[in-house]
C-alpha positions in Angstrom: 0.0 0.0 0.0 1.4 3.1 -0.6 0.2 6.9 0.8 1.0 10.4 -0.3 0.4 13.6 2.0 1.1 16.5 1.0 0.5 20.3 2.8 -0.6 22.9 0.7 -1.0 26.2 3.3 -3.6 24.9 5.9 -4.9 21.5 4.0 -3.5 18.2 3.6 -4.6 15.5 1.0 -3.6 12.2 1.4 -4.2 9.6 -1.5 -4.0 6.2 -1.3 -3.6 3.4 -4.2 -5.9 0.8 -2.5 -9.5 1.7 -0.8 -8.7 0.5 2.8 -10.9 1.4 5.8 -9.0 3.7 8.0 -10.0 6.6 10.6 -7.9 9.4 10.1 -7.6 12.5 12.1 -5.3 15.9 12.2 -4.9 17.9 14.7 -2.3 21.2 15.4 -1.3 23.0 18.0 -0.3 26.4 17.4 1.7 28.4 19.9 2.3 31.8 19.4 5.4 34.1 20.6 5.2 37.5 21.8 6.3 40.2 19.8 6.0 43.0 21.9 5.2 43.3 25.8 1.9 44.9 25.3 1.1 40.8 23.8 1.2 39.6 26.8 -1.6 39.1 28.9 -0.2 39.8 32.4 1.4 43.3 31.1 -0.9 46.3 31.5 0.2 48.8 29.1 -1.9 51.5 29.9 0.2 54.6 30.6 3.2 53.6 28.6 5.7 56.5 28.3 9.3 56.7 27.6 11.9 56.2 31.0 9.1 54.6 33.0 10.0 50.9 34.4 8.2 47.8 34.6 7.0 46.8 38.0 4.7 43.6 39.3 1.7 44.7 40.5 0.4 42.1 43.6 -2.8 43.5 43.4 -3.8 42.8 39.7 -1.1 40.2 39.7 0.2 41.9 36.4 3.4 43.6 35.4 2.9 47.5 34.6 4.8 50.3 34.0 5.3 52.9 36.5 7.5 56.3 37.1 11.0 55.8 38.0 9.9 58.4 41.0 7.6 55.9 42.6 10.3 53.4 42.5 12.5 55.3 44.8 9.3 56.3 47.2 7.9 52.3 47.4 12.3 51.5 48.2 11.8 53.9 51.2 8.6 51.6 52.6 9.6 48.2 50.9 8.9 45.6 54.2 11.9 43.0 53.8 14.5 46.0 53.3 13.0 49.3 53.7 15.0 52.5 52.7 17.4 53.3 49.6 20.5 51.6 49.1 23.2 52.6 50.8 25.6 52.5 47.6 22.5 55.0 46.4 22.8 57.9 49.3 26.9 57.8 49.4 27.0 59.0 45.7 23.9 61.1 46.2 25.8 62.4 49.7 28.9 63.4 47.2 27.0 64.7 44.5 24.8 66.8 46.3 27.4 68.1 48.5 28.1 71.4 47.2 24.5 72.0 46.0 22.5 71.8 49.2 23.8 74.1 51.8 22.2 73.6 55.4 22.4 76.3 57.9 22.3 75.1 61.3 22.2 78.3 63.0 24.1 80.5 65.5 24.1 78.9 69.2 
């Protein structure tokens, strides 16, 4: 017995020389990729500008973007290791140093 398939786009034919009695079936999967983060489903692009960051949202158990601002405010409260690094405040100590000038008063 002998069988030809062949695929044309998304059909198949298959011809066979003798007329036995056989249950065919097809089946695909199709997985799709990505192209973009706005794709996905647990990425809430609403509010998408340029420099914000991507952040996980608990709440809505999605991934959305956010200021870079409210990054540095959440760091301060963050429960496991609250405040900013302190790699962060030594450069922001010696870059800020002659730009803030704090009077402390006469005594």
């Amino acid at each position: 017995m002998t069988i030809k398939v062949t695929q044309s786009t998304n059909s198949f034919s298959v011809k066979l020389k003798s007329t036995p009695k056989y249950k065919v079936s097809v089946s695909a999967e199709a997985n799709s990729v990505a192209s973009s983060l706005t794709d996905l489903t647990d990425f809430d692009s609403t509010g998408v500008q340029d420099s914000y960051l991507i952040m996980y949202d608990a709440a809505t158990q999605k991934y959305k973007t956010v200021n870079p601002d409210l990054v540095l405010s959440k760091a301060t409260t963050e429960p496991i290791s609250p405040g900013l690094p302190s790699d962060f405040v030594d450069k922001l100590d010696i870059d800020l140093d002659d730009k803030i000038d704090l009077d402390a008063g006469g005594f």
